[in-house]
One Martini backbone bead per residue (centre of mass of N, CA, C, O) as a GRO file, in nm:
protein
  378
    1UNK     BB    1  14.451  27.710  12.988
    2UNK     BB    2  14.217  27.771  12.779
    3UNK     BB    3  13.884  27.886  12.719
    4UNK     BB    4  13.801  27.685  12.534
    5UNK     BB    5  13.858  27.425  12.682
    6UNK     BB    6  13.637  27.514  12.947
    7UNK     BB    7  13.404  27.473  12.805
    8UNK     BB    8  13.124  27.323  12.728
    9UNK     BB    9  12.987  27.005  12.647
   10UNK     BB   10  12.734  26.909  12.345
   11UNK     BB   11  12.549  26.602  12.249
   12UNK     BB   12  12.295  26.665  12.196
   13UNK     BB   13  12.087  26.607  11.914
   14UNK     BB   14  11.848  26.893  11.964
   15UNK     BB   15  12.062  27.102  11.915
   16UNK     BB   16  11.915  27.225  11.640
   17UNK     BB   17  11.762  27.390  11.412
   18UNK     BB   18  11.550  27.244  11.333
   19UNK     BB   19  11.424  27.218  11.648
   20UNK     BB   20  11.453  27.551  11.664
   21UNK     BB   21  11.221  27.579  11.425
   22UNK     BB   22  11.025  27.477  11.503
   23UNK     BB   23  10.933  27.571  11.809
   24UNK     BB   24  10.958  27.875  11.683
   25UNK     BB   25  10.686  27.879  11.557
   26UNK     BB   26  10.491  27.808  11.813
   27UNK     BB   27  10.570  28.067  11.934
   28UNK     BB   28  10.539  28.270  11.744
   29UNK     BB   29  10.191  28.207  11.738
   30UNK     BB   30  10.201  28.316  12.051
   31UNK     BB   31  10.300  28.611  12.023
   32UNK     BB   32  10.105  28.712  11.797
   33UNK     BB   33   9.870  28.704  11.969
   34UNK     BB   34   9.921  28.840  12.224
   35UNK     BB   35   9.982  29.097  12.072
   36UNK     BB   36   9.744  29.150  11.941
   37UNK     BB   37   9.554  29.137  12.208
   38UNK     BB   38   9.697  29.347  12.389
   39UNK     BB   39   9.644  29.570  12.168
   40UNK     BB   40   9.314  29.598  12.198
   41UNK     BB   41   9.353  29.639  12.508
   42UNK     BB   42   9.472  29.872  12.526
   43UNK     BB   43   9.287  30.043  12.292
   44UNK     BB   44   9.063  30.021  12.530
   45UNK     BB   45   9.189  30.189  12.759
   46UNK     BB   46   9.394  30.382  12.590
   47UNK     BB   47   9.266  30.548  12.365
   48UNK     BB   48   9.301  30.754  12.137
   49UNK     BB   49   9.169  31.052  11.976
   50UNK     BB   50   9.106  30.906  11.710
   51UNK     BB   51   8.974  30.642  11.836
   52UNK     BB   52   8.758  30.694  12.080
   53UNK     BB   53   8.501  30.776  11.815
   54UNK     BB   54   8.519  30.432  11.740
   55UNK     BB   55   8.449  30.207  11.954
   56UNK     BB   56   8.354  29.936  11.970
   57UNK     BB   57   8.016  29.764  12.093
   58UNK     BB   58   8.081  29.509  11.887
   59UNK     BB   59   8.083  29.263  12.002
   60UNK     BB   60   8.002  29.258  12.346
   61UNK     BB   61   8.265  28.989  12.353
   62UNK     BB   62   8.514  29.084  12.298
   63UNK     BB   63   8.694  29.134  12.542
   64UNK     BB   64   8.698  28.844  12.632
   65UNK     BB   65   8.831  28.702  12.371
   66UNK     BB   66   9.105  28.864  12.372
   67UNK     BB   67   9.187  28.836  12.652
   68UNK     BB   68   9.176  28.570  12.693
   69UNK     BB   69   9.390  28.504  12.452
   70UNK     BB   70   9.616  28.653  12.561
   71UNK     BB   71   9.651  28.470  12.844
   72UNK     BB   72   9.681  28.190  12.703
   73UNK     BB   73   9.889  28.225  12.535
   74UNK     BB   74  10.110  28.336  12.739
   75UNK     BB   75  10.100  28.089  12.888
   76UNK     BB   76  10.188  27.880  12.679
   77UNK     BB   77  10.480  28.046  12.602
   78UNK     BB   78  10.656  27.899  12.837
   79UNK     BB   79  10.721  27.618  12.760
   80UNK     BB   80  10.812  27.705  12.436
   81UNK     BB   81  11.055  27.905  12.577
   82UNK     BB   82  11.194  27.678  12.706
   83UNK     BB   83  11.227  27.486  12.485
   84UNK     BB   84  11.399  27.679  12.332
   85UNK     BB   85  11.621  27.738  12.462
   86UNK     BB   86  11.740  27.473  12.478
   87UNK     BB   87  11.819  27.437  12.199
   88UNK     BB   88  12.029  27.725  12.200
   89UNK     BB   89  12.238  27.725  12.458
   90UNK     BB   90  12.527  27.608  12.327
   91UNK     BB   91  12.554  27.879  12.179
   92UNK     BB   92  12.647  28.065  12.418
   93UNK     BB   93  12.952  27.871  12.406
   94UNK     BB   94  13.059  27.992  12.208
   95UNK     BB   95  13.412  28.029  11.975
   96UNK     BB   96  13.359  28.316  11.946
   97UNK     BB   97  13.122  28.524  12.029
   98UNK     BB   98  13.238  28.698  11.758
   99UNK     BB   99  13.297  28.714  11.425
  100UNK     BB  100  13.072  28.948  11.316
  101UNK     BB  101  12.842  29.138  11.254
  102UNK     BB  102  12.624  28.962  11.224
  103UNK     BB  103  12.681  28.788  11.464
  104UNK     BB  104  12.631  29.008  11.668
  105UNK     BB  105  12.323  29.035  11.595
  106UNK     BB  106  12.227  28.797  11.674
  107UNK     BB  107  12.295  28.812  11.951
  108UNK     BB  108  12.148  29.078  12.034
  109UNK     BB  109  11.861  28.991  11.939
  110UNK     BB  110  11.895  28.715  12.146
  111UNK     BB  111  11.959  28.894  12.442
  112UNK     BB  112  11.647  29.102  12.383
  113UNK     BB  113  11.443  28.873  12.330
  114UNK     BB  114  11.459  28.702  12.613
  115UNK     BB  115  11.459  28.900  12.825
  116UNK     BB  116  11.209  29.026  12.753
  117UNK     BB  117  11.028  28.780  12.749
  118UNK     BB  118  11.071  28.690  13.028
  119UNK     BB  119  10.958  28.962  13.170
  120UNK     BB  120  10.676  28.963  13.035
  121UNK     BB  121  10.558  28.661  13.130
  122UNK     BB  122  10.656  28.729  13.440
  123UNK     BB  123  10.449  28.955  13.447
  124UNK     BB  124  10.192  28.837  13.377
  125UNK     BB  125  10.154  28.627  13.557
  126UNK     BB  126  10.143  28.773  13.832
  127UNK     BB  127   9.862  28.954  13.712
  128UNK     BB  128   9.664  28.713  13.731
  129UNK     BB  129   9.744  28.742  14.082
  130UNK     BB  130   9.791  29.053  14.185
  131UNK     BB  131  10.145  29.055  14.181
  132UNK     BB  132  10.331  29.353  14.284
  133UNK     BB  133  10.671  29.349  14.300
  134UNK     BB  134  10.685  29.639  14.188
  135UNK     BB  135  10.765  30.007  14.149
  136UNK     BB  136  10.600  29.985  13.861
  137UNK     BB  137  10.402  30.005  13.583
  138UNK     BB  138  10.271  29.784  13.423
  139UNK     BB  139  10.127  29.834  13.172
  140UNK     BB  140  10.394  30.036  13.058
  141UNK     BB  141  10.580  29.797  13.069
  142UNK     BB  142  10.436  29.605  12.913
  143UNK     BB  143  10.422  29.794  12.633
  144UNK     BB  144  10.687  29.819  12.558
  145UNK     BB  145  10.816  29.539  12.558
  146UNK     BB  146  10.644  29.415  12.320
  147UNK     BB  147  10.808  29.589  12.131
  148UNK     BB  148  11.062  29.497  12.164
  149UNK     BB  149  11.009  29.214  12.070
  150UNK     BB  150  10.913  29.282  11.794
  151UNK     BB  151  11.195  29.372  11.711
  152UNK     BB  152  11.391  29.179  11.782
  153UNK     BB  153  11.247  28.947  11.603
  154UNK     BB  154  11.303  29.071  11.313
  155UNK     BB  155  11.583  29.053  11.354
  156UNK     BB  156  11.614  28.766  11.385
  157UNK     BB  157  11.484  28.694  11.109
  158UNK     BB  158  11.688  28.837  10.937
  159UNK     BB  159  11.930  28.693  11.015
  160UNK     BB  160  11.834  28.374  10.994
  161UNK     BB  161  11.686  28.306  10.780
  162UNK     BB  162  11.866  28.110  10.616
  163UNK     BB  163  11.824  27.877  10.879
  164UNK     BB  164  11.517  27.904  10.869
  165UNK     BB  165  11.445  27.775  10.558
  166UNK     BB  166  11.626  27.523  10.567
  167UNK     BB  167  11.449  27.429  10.833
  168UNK     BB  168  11.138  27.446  10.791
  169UNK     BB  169  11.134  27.189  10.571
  170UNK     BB  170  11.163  26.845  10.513
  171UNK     BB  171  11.247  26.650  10.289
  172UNK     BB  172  11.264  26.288  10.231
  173UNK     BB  173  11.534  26.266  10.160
  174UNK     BB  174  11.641  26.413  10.409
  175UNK     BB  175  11.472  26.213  10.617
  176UNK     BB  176  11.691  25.960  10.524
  177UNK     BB  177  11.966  26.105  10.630
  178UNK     BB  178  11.880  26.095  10.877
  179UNK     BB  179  11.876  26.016  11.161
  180UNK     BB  180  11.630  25.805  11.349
  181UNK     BB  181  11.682  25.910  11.638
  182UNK     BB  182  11.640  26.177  11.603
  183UNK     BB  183  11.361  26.210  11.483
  184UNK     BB  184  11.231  26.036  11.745
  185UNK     BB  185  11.326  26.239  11.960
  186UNK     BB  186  11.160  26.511  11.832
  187UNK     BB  187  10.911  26.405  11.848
  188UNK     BB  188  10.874  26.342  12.149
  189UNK     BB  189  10.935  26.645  12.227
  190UNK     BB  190  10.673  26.755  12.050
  191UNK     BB  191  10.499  26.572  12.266
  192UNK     BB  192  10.550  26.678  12.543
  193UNK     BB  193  10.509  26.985  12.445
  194UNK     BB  194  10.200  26.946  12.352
  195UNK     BB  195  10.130  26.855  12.636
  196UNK     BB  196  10.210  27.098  12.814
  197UNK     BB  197  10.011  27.288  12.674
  198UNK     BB  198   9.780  27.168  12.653
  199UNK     BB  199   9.751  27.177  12.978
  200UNK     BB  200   9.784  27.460  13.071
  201UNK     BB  201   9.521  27.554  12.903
  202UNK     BB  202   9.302  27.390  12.999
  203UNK     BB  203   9.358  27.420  13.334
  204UNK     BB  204   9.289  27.783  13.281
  205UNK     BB  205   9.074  27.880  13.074
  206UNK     BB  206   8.816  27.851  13.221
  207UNK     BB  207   8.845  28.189  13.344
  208UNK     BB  208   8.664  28.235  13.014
  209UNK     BB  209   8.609  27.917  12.920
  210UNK     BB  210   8.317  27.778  13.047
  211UNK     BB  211   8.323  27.469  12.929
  212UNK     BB  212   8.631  27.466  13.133
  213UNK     BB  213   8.600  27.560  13.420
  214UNK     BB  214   8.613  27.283  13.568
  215UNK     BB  215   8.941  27.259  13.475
  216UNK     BB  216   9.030  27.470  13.638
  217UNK     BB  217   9.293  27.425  13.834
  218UNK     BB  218   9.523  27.653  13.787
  219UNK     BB  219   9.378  27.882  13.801
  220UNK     BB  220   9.331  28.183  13.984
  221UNK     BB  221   9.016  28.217  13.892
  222UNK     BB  222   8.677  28.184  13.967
  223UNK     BB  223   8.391  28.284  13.797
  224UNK     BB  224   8.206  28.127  14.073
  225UNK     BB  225   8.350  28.348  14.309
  226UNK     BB  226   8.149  28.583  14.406
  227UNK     BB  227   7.985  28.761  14.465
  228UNK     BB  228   7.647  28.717  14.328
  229UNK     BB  229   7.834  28.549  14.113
  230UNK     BB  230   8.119  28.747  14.108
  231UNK     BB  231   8.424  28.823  14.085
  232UNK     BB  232   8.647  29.019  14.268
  233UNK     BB  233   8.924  29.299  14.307
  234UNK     BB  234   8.810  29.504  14.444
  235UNK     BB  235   8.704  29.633  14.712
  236UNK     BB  236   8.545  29.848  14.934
  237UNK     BB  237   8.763  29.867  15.132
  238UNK     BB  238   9.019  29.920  14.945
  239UNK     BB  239   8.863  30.173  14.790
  240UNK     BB  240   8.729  30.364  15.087
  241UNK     BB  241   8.478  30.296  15.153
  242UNK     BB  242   8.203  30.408  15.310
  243UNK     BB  243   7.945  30.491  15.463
  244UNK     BB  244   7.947  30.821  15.500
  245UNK     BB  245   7.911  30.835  15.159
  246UNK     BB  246   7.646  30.605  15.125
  247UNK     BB  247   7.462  30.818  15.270
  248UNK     BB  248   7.497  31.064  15.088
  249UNK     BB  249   7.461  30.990  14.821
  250UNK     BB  250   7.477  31.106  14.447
  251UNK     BB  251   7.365  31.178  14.129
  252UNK     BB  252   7.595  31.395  13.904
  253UNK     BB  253   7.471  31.544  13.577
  254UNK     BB  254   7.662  31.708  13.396
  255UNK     BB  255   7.525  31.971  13.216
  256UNK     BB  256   7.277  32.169  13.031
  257UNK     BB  257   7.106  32.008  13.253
  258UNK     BB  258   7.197  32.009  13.562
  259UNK     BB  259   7.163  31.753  13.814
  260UNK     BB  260   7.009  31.534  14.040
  261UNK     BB  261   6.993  31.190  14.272
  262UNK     BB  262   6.860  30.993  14.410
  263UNK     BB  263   6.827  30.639  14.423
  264UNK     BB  264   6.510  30.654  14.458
  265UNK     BB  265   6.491  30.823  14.186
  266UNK     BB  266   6.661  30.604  13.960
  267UNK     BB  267   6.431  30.365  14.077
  268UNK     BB  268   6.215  30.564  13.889
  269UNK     BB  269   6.309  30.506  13.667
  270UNK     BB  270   6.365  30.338  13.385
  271UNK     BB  271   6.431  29.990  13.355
  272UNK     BB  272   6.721  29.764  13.244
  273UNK     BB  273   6.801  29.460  13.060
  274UNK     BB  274   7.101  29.288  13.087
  275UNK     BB  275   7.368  29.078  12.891
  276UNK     BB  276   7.667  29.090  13.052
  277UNK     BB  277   8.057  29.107  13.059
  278UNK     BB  278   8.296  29.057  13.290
  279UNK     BB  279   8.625  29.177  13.178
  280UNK     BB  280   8.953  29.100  13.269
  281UNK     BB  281   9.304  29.145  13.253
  282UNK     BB  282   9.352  28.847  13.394
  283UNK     BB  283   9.104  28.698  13.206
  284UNK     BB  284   8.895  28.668  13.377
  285UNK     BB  285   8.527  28.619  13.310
  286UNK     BB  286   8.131  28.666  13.309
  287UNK     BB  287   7.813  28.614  13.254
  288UNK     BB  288   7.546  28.909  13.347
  289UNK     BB  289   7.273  29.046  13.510
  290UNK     BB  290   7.134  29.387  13.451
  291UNK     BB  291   7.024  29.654  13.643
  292UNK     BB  292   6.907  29.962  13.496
  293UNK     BB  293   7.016  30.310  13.351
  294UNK     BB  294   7.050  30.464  13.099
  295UNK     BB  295   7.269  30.668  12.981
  296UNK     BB  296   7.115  30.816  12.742
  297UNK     BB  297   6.904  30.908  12.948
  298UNK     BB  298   7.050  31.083  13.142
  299UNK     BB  299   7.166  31.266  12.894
  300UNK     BB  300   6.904  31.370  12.805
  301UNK     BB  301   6.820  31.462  13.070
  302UNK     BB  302   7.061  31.699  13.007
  303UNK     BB  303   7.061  31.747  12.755
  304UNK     BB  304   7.135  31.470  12.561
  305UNK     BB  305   7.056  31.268  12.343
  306UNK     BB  306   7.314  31.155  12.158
  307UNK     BB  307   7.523  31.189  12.360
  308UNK     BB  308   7.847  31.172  12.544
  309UNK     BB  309   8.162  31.265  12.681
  310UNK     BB  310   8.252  31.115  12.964
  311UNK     BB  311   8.358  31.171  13.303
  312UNK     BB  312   8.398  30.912  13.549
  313UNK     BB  313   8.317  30.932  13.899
  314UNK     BB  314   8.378  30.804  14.248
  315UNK     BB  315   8.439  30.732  14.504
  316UNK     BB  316   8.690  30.629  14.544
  317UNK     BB  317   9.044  30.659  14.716
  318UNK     BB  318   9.139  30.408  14.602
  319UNK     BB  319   9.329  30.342  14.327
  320UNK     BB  320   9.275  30.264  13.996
  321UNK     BB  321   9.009  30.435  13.810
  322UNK     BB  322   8.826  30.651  13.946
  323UNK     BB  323   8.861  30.761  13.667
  324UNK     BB  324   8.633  30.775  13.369
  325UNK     BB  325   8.607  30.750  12.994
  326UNK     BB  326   8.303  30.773  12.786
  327UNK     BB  327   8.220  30.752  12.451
  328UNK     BB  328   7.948  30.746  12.227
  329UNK     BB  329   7.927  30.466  12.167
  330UNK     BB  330   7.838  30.406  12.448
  331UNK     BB  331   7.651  30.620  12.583
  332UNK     BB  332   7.418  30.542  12.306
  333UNK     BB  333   7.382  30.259  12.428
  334UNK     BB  334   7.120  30.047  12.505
  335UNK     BB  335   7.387  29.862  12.715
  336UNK     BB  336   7.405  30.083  12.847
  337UNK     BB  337   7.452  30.078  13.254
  338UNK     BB  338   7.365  30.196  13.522
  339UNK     BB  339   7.370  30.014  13.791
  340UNK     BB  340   7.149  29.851  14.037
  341UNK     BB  341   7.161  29.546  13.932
  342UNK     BB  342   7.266  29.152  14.008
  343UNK     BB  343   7.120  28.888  13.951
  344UNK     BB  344   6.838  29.059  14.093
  345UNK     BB  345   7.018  29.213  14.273
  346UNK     BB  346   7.163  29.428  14.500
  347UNK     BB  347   7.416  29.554  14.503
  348UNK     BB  348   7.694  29.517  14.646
  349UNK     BB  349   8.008  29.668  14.787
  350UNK     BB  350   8.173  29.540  14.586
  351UNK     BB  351   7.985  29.608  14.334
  352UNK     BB  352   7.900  29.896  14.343
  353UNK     BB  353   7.732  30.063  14.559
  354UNK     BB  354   7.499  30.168  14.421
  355UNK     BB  355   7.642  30.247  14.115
  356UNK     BB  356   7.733  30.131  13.799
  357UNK     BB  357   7.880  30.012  13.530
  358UNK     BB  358   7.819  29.941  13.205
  359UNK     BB  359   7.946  29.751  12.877
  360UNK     BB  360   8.002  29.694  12.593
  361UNK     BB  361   8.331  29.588  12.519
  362UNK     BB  362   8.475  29.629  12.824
  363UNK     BB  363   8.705  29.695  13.050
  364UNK     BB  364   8.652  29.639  13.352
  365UNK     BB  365   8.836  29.881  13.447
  366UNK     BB  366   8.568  30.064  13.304
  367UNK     BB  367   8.328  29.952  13.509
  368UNK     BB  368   8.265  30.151  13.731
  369UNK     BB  369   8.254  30.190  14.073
  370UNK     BB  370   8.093  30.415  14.261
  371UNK     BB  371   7.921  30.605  14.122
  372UNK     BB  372   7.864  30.988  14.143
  373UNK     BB  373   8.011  31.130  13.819
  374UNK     BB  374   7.859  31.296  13.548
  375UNK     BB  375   8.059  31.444  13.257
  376UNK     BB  376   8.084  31.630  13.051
  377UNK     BB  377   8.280  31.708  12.755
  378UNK     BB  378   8.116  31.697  12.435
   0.00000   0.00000   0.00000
């Protein structure tokens, strides 16, 4: 017996460009949010070095929502994804499987678009719970494949697009055409996946968007659950902090007069009070208000009144992050500041006691915590 009488066949109705062609836009306009906000996600933690003193520091929530939505758009994408594969896999036991050089691409841009995607959102969701179970850098790797992504599927657009083009909107004559239970099957079809993104959404997103709080069944994350009503990742002990580091403590702050701090000299500065939000890549977010000491007063006495390029060094012994740089727009910002208290009260050794960075619209991961060492590089 031959290999094509060994196929498997496929009867159902629903499989079909029209049904791949709907499906593939929603999937679509996920796929270009997540890339697009994760992109601003990347070059807010690791900016080159000409767009590094140019970073807004306004709107102040700018990096909760860019986040925020990044994370809702992947998790969405994960049904949309799963009912496109649906419609396109009896494709994949076609005979023969490479007909002409066009269909060798087609195979090749839906083969490495699939495994990118299936992989991307794999490694992101469970990034949302903090589980790396590869020996790679998530982050780098995350970052690359979105190009892939985006690579592979300009080319399938662009192969495609003839039969994508004329199943993109049905005219009424057409719809009077095609059987009426293929429609009601089809219209069914996109009534249950919108039922599972809208619910996917809903139960997930309230760990960014806190009218939504409440419902955040499926979040990894409450945003009202942590130290001094604050959600932490790193605690002070995964990061290494000691007691007998935090009792010698003292802030240095390296520049044209480089000085010295007790922590009760620091709390002997004027102090500010600011309401921002600490917001995570892994999705969660939530404004809290903090005092402390503003970076430009800091940078002032030591002779830079205008602020300038900082690289912030922690206690911590464990973990990435444990030094970060802090360019010009936030440094003279009057909304940046060494804190040393959150919500009224003193930090506590989770959230970064002694003293810590908060800063309008960064990734949480560089508002560092346990800073002991503020270093001028500009």
């Amino acid at each position: 017996m031959d290999l094509p009488a060994l196929l498997p066949r496929f009867r159902g109705r629903l499989h079909d460009p029209r049904t791949a062609t709907v499906v593939g836009r929603l999937l679509g306009v996920a796929v270009l949010v997540c890339f697009v906000t994760g992109a601003v996600s990347h070059y807010l933690q690791e900016p080159p070095a000409w767009l590094s003193a140019h970073l807004p520091t306004r709107p102040v929530s700018g990096y909760r929502v860019t986040q925020g939505l990044h994370v809702i758009s992947g998790t969405a994408a994960i049904p949309l994804l799963l009912v496109k594969l649906w419609t396109i896999y009896p494709r994949l036991f076609a005979w023969p499987p490479v007909r002409s050089v066009t269909h060798a691409l087609e195979r090749l841009s839906i083969a490495v678009l699939v495994a990118a995607t299936l992989l991307e959102l794999f490694m992101g969701l469970l990034n949302t719970v903090q589980w790396y179970v590869w020996p790679f850098s998530f982050r780098q790797v995350h970052w690359a494949l979105a190009w892939v992504i985006i690579g592979s599927l300009l080319l399938h657009l662009v192969v495609k697009a003839p039969v994508i083009l004329a199943n993109w909107r049905r005219r009424p004559t057409e719809l009077r055409e095609q059987a009426i239970e293929d429609e009601i099957d089809r219209r069914s079809l996109l009534l249950g996946l919108g039922t599972a993104v809208g619910a996917v959404t809903l139960f997930t997103a309230g760990q960014s968007v806190t009218p939504l709080k409440d419902l955040a069944l499926l979040a990894p994350r409450d945003p009202d659950v942590g130290p001094q009503g604050l959600p932490v990742n790193r605690t002070a002990r995964a990061a290494g902090i000691t007691e007998e580091a935090v009792r010698a403590w003292r802030l240095h702050v390296e520049g044209p007069k480089s000085y010295d701090l007790t922590l009760d000299e620091l709390r002997a500065m004027p102090q500010h009070r600011v309401e921002l939000p600490l917001a995570c890549v892994e999705g969660w977010s939530k404004s809290a208000h903090w005092e402390g000491v503003r970076v430009k007063d800091l940078l002032a006495r030591a002779g830079l009144p205008d602020g300038a390029r900082l690289r912030i060094a922690s206690l911590q012994r464990r973990g990435g992050y444990g030094v970060t740089e802090m360019d010009h727009p936030y440094t003279r910002d009057d909304l940046t500041l060494l804190a040393l208290r959150l919500n009224g009260e003193i930090l506590t050794p989770d959230h970064g006691y002694p003293a810590r960075i908060i800063a309008p619209n960064r990734p949480g991961v560089l508002q560092t915590k346990w800073v002991t060492r503020l270093e001028v590089l500009a």
